[in-house]
C-alpha positions in Angstrom: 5.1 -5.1 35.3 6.7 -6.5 32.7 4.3 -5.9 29.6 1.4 -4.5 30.7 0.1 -1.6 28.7 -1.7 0.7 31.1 0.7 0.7 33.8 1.1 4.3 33.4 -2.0 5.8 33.4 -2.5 8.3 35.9 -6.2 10.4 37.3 -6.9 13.0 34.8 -6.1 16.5 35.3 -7.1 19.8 33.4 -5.7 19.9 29.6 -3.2 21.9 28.5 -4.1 24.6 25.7 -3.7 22.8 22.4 0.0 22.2 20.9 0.8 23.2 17.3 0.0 20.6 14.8 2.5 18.4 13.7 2.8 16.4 10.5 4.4 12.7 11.0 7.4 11.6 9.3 6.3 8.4 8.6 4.1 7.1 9.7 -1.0 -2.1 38.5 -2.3 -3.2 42.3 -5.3 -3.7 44.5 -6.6 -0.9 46.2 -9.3 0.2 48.8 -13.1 -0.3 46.9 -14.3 2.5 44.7 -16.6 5.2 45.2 -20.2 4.7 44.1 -20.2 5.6 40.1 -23.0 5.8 37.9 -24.4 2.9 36.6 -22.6 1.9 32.7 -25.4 1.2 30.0 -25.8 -1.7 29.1 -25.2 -2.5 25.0 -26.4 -5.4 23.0 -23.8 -7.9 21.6 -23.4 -6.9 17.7 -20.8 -8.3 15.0 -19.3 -6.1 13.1 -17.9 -9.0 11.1 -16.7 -13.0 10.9 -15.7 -13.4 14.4 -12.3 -14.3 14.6 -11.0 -17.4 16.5 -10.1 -16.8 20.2 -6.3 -17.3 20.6 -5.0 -20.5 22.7 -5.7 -20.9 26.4 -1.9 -20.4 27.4 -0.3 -17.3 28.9 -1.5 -15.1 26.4 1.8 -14.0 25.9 4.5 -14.0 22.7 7.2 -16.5 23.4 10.3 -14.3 24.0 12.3 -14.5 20.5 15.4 -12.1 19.3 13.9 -9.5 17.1 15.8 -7.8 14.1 18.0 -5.6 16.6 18.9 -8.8 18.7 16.6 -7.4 21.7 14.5 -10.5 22.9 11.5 -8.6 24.5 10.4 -9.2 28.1 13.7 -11.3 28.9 16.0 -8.7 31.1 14.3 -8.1 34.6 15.1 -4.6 35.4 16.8 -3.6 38.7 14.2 -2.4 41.8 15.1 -0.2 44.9 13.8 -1.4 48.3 10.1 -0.2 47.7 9.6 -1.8 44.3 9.9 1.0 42.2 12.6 0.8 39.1 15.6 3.4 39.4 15.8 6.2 36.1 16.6 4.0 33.2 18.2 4.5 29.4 16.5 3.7 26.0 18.9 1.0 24.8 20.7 2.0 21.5 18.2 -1.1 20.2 14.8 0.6 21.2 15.2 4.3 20.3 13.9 4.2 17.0 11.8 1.0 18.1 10.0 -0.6 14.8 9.3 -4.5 16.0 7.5 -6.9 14.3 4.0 -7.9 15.0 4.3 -11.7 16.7 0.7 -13.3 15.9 -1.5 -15.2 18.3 -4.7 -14.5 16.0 -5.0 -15.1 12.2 -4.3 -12.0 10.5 -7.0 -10.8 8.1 -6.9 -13.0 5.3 -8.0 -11.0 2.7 -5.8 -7.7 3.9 -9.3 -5.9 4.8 -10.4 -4.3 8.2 -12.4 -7.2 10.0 -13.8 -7.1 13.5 -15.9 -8.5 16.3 -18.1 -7.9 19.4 -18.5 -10.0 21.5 -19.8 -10.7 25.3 -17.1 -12.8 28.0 -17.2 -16.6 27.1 -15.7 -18.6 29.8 -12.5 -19.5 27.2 -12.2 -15.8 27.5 -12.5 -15.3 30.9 -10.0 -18.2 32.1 -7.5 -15.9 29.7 -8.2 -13.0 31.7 -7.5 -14.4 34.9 -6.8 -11.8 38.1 -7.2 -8.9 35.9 -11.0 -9.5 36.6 -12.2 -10.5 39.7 -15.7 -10.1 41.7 -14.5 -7.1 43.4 -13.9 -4.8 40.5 -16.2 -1.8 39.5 -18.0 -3.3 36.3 -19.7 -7.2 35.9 -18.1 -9.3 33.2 -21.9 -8.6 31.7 -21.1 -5.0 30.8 -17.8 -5.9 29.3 -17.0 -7.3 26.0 -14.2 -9.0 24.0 -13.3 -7.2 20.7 -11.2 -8.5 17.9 -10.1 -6.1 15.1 -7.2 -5.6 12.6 -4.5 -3.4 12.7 -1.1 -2.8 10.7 2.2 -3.8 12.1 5.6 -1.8 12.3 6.1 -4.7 10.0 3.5 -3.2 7.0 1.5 -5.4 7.5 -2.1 -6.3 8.6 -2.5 -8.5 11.9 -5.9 -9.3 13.9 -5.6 -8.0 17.9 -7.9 -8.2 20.6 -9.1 -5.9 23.9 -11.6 -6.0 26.9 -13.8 -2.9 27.2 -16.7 -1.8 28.3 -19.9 -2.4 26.6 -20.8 1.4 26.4 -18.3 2.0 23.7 -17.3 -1.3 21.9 -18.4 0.2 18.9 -16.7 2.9 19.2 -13.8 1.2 19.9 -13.9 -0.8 16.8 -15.1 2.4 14.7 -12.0 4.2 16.0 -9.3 1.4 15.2 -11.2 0.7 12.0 -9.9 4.5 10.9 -6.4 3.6 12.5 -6.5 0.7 10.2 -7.6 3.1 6.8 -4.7 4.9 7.4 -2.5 2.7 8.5 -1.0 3.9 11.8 1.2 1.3 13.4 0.2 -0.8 16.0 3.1 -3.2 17.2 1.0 -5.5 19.6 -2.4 -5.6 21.1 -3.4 -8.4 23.2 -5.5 -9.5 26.5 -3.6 -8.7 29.3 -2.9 -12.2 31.6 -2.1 -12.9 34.9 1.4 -13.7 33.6 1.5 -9.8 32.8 0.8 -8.9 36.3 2.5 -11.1 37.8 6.0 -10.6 35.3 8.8 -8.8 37.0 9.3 -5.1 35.3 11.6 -5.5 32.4 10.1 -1.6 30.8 10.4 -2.4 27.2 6.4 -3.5 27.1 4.3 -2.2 23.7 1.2 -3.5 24.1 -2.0 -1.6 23.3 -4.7 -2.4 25.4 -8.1 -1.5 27.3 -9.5 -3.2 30.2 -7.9 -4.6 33.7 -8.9 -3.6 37.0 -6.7 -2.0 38.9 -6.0 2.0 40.5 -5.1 5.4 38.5 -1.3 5.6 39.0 -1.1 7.4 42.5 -4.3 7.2 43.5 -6.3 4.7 45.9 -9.3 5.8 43.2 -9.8 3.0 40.2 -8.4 3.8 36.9 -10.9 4.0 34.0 -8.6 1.0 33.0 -10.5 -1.3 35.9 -14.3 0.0 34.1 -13.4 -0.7 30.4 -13.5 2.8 29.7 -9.8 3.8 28.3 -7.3 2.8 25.7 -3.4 3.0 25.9 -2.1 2.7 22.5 1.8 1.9 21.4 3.2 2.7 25.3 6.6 2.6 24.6 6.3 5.8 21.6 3.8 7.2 23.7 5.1 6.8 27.4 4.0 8.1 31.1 5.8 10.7 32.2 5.9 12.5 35.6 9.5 13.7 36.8 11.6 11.5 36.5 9.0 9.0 36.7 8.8 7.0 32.8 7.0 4.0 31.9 7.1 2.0 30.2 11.1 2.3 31.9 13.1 1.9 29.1 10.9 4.4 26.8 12.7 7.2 27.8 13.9 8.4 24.4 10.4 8.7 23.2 9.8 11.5 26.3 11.5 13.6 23.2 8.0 14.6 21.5 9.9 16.7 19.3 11.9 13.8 17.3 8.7 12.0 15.6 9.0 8.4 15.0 6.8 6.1 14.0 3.8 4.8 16.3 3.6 8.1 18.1 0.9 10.3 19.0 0.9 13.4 18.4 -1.7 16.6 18.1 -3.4 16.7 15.1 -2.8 13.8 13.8 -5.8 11.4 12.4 -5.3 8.6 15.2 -5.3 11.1 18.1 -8.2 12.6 15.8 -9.9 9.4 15.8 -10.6 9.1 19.3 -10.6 12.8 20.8 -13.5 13.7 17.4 -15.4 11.0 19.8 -15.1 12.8 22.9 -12.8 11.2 24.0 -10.3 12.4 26.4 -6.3 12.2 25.8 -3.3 12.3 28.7 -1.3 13.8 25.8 -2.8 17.2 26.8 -2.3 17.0 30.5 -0.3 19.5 32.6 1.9 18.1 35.3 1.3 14.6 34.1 1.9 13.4 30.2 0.3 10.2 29.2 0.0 10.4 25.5 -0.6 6.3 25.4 -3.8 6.8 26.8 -7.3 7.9 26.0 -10.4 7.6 28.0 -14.1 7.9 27.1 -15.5 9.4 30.3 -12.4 11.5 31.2 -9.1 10.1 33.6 
């Protein structure tokens, strides 16, 4: 797909024995039903803050514009062998050190201050989700819940995003990104994923941090946490899939170099991966024959 976030994330697998630390120099498809899983808790609807106006009912999606480097995102389609699947691809000499600006769809924080917001599906929100919900999946829309909260941009500055997840650990969610926000890791998109998204042909240079859509674990028939509201792929492209020669997103490639730190990676140690694994949550950074360092899941996979 062309910019969906969690088209990467695989079924967990054992961790690997913790890396060194290291300090930062600068900062999709149906499948067969699921088994059976235990029942998600329900959580009460709370507001962390002024909730923060839903963005238009269009695609969901930026309009395609040059950025600094001349790339226009999401406009090159990328070439597909027989089966689908996109031929080993390059990091363009425009995306190796990739540090895009932040297109907004929601008013950015007005006063430069973390804001958020929990709340449950309203129909505006669930005509913006479109197929990435349906009746089938393995959670209700009543045990999911829209979150708004603020993040800072490549750009240096603060922006307002947005993400589906699971009631359980919308709190959470918000508690983690509000310590993102504090110290002021980059974030270079974070939007609902759309039908448009699933639907988009792969052009591998998507970025967009995200939580819920239901779909299966990369080669699996099993759901993803993705498809229960229980993980979190932050900045994909710095942080992509890897197995083989399999990457995505497809043109992160140069970013499989976890020795060169850029900005908007995630790496051991540091307070963002800290934010979420303190939780108990687990991260695909650690995994053995699979890397996934975009993602992080609260019940594991």
């Amino acid at each position: 797909m062309a910019l969906v976030a969690v088209a990467g994330c695989a079924a967990a697998e054992p961790a690997a024995a913790p890396e060194a630390s290291t300090s930062r120099t600068s900062a999709p498809a149906a499948t067969a039903d699921a088994p059976a899983t235990t029942p998600i808790p329900s959580a009460t609807p709370t507001l962390s803050a002024t909730p923060i106006p839903e963005a238009p009912a269009d695609t969901g999606r930026p309009i395609p514009a040059p950025t600094r480097t001349g790339w226009v995102l999401g406009s090159r389609a990328l070439p597909q062998s027989p089966d689908g699947s996109v031929p080993p691809q390059e990091t363009p000499p425009e995306l190796r050190d990739r540090g895009l600006p932040t297109a907004d769809l929601l008013p950015p924080p007005t006063d430069g201050r973390f804001a958020a917001s929990i709340e449950t599906i309203t129909p505006a929100v669930r005509e913006r989700m479109g197929t990435t919900w349906s009746p089938g999946c393995p959670v209700p829309l009543d045990d999911l819940r829209h979150l708004t909260v603020s993040f800072w941009g490549f750009d240096d500055r603060p922006h307002t995003g947005e993400m589906v997840v699971n009631a359980a650990v919308a709190e959470q969610v918000v508690e983690i990104f509000r310590e993102l926000f504090q110290t002021r890791f980059p974030i270079e998109e974070m939007r609902l994923i759309t039908t448009a998204d699933l639907e988009a042909a792969p052009t591998g240079d998507g970025n967009n941090t995200a939580a819920f859509v239901c779909r299966a674990a990369r080669g699996s028939t099993a759901y993803s946490e993705h498809a229960y509201g229980f993980a979190v792929d932050v900045n994909p492209f710095q942080n992509p899939y890897v197995r083989g020669d399999v990457v995505l997103p497809e043109l992160a490639r140069a970013y499989t170099d976890r020795s060169l730190l850029r900005p908007g990676m995630l790496v051991v140690g540091d307070p963002a991966v800290t934010a979420f694994t303190q939780r108990g949550w687990d991260w695909g950074g650690t995994w053995r024959t699979v890397r996934d360092p975009m993602h992080f899941s609260a019940r594991g996979g």
